[in-house]
N, C-alpha and C positions, 0 to 999 in steps of 0.2 A: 504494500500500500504506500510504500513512505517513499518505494522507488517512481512510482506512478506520478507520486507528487512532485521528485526533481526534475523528472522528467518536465513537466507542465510547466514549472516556475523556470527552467530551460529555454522553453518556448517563450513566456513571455518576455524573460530578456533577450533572447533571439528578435522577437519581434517590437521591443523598445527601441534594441542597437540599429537592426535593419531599417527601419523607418523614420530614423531620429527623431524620435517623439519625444516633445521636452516632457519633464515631469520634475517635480520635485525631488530633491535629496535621497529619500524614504524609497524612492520607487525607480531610483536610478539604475540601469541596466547593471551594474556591478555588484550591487546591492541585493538585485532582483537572484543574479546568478549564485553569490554565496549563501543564500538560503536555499537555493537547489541543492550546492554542495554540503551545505550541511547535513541536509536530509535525506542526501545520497549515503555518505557517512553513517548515518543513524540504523540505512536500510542495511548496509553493508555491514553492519556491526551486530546486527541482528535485533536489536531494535523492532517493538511494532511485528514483527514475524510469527508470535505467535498470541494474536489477538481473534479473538472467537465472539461470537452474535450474543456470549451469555446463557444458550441454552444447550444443557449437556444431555448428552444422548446416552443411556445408561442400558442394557440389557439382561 
């Protein structure tokens, strides 16, 4: 899940940098991309990998 997410926040800084779209500080493509990378990190670390719906299946 956590890779899905750098994946996306990839994208949008891909598509701040590409288009040079001004934005604020907060939302600047570098900024955009180290929160990919962190959550990349997180996935890779195993992190969030084993998150479940809550309901256990018992037989």
């Amino acid at each position: 899940m956590l890779g899905i997410a750098a994946a996306v926040l990839f994208f949008i800084a891909y598509l701040i940098s590409a288009a040079d779209i001004a934005t604020n500080q907060a939302f600047a493509s570098g900024n955009v991309m180290l929160l990919g990378l962190a959550l990349l990190a997180l996935h890779v670390a195993g992190i969030g990998a084993g998150w479940r719906s809550g309901r256990a299946r018992r037989r």
